[in-house]
C-alpha positions as CSV (number, residue, x, y, z in Angstrom):
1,X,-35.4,7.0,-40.9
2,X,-37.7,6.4,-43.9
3,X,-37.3,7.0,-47.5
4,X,-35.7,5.8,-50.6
5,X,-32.3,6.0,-49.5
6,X,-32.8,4.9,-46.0
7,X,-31.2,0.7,-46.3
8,X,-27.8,3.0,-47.3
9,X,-27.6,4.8,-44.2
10,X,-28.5,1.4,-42.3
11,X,-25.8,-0.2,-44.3
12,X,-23.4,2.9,-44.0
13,X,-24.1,2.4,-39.9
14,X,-22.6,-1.3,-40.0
15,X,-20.0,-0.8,-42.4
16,X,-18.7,2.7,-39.6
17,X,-19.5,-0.2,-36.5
18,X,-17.7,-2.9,-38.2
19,X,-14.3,-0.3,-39.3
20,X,-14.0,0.6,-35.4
21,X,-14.3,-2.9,-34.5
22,X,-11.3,-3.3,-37.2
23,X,-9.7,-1.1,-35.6
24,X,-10.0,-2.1,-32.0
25,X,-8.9,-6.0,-34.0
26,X,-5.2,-4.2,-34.9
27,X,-5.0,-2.7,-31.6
28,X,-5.3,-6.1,-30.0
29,X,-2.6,-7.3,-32.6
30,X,-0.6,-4.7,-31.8
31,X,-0.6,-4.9,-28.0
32,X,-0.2,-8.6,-28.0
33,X,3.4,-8.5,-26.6
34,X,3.3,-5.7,-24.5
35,X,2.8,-6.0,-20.8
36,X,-0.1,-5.7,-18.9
37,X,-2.0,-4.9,-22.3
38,X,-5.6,-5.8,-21.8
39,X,-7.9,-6.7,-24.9
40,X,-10.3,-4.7,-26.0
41,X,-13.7,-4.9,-28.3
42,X,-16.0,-2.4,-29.2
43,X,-19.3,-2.6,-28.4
44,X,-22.6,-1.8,-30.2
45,X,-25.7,-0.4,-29.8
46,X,-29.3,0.4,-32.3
47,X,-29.6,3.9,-33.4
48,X,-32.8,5.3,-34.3
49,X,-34.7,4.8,-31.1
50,X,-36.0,7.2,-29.2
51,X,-34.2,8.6,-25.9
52,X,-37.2,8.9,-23.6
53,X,-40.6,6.7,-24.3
54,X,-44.0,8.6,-24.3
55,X,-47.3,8.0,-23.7
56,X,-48.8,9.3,-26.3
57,X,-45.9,9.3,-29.4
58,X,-44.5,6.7,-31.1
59,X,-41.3,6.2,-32.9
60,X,-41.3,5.5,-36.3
61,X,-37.7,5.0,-36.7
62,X,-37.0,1.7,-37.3
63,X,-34.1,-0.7,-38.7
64,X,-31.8,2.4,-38.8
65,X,-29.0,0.3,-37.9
66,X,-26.0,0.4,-35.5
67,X,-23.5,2.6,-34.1
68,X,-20.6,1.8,-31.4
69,X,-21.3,2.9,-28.5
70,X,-18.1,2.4,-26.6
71,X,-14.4,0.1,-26.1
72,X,-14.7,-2.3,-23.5
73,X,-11.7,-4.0,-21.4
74,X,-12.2,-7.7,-21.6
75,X,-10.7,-8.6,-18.4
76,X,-12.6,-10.3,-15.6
77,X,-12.1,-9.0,-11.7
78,X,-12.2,-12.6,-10.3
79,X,-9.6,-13.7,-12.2
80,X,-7.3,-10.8,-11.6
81,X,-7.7,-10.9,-8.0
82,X,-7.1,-15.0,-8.1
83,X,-3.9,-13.9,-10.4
84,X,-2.9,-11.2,-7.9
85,X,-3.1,-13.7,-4.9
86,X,-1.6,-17.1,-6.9
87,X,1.3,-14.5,-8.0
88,X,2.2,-13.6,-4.4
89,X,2.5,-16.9,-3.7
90,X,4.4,-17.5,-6.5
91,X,6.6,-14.8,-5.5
92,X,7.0,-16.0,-1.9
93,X,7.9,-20.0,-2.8
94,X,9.9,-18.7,-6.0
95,X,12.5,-16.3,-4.1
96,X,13.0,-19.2,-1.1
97,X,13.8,-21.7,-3.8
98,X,16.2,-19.5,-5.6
99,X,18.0,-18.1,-2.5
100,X,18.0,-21.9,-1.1
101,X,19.2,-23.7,-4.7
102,X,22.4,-21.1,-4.0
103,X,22.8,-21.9,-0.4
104,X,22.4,-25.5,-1.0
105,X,25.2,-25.5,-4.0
106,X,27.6,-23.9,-0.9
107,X,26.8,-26.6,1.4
108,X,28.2,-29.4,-1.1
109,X,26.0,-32.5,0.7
110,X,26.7,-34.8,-0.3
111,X,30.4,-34.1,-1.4
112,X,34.3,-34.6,-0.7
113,X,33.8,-31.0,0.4
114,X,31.2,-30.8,3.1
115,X,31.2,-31.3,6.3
116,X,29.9,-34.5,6.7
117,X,33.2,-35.9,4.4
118,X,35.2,-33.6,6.9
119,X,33.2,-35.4,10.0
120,X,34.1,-39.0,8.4
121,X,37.8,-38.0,7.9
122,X,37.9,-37.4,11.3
123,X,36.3,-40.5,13.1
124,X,38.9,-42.2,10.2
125,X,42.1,-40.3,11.3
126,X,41.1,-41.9,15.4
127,X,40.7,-45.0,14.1
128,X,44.4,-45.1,12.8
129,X,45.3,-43.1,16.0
130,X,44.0,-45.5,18.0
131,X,45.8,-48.3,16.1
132,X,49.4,-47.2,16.3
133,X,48.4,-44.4,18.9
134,X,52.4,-43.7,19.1
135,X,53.0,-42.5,15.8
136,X,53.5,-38.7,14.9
137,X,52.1,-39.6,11.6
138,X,49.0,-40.5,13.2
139,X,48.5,-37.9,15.7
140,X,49.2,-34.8,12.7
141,X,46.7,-36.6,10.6
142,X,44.3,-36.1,13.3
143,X,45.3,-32.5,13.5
144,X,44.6,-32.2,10.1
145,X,41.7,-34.1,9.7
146,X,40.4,-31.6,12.7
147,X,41.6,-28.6,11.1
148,X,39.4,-29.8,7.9
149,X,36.3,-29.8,10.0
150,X,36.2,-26.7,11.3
151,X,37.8,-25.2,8.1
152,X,34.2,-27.1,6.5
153,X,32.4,-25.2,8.6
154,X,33.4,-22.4,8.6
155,X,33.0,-22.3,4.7
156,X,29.4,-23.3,5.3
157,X,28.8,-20.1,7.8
158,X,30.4,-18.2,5.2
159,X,28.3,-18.5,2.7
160,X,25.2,-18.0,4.4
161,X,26.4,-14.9,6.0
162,X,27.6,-14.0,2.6
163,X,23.9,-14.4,1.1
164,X,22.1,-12.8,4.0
165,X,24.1,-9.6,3.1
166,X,22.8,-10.1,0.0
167,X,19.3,-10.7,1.3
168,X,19.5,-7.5,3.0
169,X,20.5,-5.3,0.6
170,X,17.6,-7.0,-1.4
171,X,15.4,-6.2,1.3
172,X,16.2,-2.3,1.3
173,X,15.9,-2.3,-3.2
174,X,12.1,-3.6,-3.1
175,X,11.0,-1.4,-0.1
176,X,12.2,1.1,-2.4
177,X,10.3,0.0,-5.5
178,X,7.1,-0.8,-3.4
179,X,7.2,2.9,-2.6
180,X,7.7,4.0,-6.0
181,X,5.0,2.0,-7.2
182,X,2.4,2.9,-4.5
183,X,3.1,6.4,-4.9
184,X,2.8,5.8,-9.1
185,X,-0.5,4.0,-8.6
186,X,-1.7,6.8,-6.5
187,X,-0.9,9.3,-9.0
188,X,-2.7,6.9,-11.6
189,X,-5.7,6.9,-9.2
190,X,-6.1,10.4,-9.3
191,X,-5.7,10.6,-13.6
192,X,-8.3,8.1,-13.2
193,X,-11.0,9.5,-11.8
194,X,-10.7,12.8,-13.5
195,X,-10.6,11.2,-16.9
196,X,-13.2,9.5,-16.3
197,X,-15.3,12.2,-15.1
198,X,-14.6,14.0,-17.9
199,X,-16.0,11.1,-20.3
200,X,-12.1,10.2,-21.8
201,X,-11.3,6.7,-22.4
202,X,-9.3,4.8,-19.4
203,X,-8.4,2.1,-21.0
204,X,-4.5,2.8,-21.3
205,X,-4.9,4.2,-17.4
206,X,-6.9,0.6,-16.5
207,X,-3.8,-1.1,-18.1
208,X,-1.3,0.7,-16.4
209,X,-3.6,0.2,-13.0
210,X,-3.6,-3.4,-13.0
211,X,-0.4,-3.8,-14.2
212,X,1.4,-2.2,-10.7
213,X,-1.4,-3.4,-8.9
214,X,-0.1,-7.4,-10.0
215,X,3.3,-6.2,-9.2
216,X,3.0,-5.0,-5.8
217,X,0.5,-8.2,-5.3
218,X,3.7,-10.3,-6.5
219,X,6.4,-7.9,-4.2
220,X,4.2,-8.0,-1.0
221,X,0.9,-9.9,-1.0
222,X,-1.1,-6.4,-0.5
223,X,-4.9,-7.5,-1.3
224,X,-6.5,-4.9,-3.9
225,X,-9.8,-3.2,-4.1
226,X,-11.5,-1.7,-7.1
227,X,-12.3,1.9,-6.7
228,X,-16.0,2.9,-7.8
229,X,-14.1,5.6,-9.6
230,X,-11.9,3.2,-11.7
231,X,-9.0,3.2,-9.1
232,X,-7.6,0.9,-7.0
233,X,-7.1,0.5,-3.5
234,X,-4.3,-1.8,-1.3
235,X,-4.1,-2.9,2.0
236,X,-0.8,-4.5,3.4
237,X,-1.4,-6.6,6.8
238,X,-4.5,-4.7,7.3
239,X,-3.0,-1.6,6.8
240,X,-4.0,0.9,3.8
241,X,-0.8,1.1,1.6
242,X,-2.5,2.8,-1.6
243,X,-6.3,4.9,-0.1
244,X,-7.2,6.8,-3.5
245,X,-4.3,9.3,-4.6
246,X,-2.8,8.7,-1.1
247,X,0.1,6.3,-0.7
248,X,1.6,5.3,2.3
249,X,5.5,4.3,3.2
250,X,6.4,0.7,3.7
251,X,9.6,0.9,6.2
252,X,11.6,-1.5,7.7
253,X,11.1,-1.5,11.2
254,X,13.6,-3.9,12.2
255,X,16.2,-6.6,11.0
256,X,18.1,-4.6,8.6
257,X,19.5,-1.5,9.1
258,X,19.4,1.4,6.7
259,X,23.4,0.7,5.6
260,X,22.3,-3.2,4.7
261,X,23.7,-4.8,8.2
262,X,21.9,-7.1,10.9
263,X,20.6,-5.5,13.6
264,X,20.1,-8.9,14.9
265,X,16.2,-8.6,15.3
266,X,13.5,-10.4,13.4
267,X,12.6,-8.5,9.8
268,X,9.8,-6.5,10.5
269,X,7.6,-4.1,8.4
270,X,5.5,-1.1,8.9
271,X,3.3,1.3,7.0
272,X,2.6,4.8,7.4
273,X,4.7,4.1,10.8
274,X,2.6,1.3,12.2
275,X,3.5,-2.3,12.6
276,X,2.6,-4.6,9.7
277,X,2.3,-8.5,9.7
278,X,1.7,-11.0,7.4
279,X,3.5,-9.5,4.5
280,X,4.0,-12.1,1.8
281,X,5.4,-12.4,-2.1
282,X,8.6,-11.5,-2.6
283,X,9.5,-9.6,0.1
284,X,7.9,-11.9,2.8
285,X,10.4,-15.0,1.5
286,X,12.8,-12.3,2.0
287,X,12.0,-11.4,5.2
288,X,11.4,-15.3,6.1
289,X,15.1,-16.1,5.0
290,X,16.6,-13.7,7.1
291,X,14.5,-14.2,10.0
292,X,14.7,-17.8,10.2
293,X,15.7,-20.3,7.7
294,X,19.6,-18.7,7.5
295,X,19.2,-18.4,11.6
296,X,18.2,-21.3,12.2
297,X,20.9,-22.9,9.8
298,X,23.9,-21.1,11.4
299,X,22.7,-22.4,15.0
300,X,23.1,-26.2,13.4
301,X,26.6,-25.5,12.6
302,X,27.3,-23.9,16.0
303,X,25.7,-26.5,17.5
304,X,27.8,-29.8,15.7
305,X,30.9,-27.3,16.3
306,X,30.1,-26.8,19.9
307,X,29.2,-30.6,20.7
308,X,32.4,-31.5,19.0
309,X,34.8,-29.7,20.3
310,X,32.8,-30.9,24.1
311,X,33.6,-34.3,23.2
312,X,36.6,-33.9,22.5
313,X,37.7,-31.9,25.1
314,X,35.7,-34.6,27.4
315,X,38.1,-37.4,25.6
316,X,41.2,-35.4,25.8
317,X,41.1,-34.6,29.0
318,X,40.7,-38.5,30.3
């Protein structure tokens, strides 16, 4: 534009860029402590040129000034797919070393309480039993010392049964919220891609997007793929959870039942009805707990139990 007042309008142009970019500022203030808030920052663009070049015309509209063009997201896809994938594994090593900090307070090692304090009472009580092996006072304190190992031990398998229950009914609570949040993100997919054919701003839709897309990451280890609509996809164990404004069921296939008991089986997973592996975060220290850490614990105390009472047994009975 050319004339007398034509540096106003340029000026006018930058002082109009400069108040949305004051804007967009507050809204980054604003949204600072709210979750899965993304910042923003408005970006620019000359006015003045023309649309389409020609051959034979030149524009003559020069230093006109600015005008914002558009508010972009300033978030990076490499790093949120490094934060959805470090968060799962956060989520997997985080839920063991709760679950095991409780299990390890039951087990009181070292303590007066434990079984191994129980196991030394007992190799104690026959040493005095062997010393005066005629005296009632000796053989009852063998008794007892006997009846406090297996009372130890039983305390033990106690408490793990008691937090695989627990376990379990965990297990059945996030299936449930990995199935509300597919089916939200699905729904989100769909509000997506409409606004965005219809030229409205995402950003708020992005937010919420990413957002569930981190916390299923964190629940289950599902890998993520950006939509060319603005959407996002997930796969679980090579299985499409989330495919657009579809969403899929996660089950349990085995391990717990649909009441919260054991069925005695491995914890096992499928989506949309077929077999899943591989599921990690949350869910997968879950499912490893139950399947083979609290297993594999119980079988140590039936196997001291078992060798113990053999031995003795084997003593006694010469």
């Amino acid at each position: 534009m050319s004339g007398t007042f034509s540096s106003f309008n340029t000026a006018l142009s930058a002082l109009r860029y400069q108040q949305v970019s004051m804007e967009i500022a507050s809204s980054n203030l604003a949204g600072m402590g709210t979750a899965g808030y993304i910042r923003r920052r408005a970006l620019a663009e000359t006015t003045g040129t023309a649309a389409v070049p020609a051959l034979w015309s030149r524009s003559t509209e020069v230093g006109n000034g600015v005008r914002a063009s558009g508010v972009q997201r300033m978030s990076d896809p490499f790093l949120d797919a490094r934060s959805r994938r470090e968060h799962s594994t956060l989520g997997f090593l985080a839920t063991r070393a709760e679950v095991l900090a409780r299990v390890e307070a039951g087990i009181a090692e070292p303590g007066a309480t434990g079984v191994s304090a129980a196991l030394s009472g007992l190799r104690s009580s026959f040493q005095d039993l062997v010393n005066a092996p005629s005296q009632d006072a000796a053989r009852a304190q063998v008794l007892n010392a006997s009846s406090r190992v297996a009372d130890a031990l039983r305390v033990q398998a106690r408490n793990i049964e008691s937090e695989a229950g627990d376990q379990r009914g965990k297990v059945l609570v996030l299936t449930k919220e990995v199935n509300d949040l597919a089916a939200d993100l699905a729904s989100l997919n769909e509000r997506i891609s409409l606004a965005k054919a219809s030229g409205v701003d995402t950003n708020l839709l992005l937010d919420s997007r990413d957002q569930i897309g981190h916390r299923l990451a964190t629940l289950t280890g599902a890998s993520a793929t950006l939509r060319n609509d603005g959407g996002m996809d997930l796969s679980l164990g090579g299985q499409s959870l989330v495919d657009g404004k579809v969403a899929s069921v996660l089950a349990v296939a085995s391990g717990v039942t649909p009441t919260g008991d054991a069925d005695g089986a491995p914890v096992t997973f499928t989506v949309g009805g077929v077999a899943v592996s591989g599921v990690s975060g949350v869910m997968g220290g879950t499912a490893e707990l139950l399947s083979t850490t609290f297993p594999a614990h119980l079988a140590g105390l039936n196997d001291i139990a078992k060798k113990l009472a053999d031995q003795l047994n084997a003593q006694h009975a010469l």
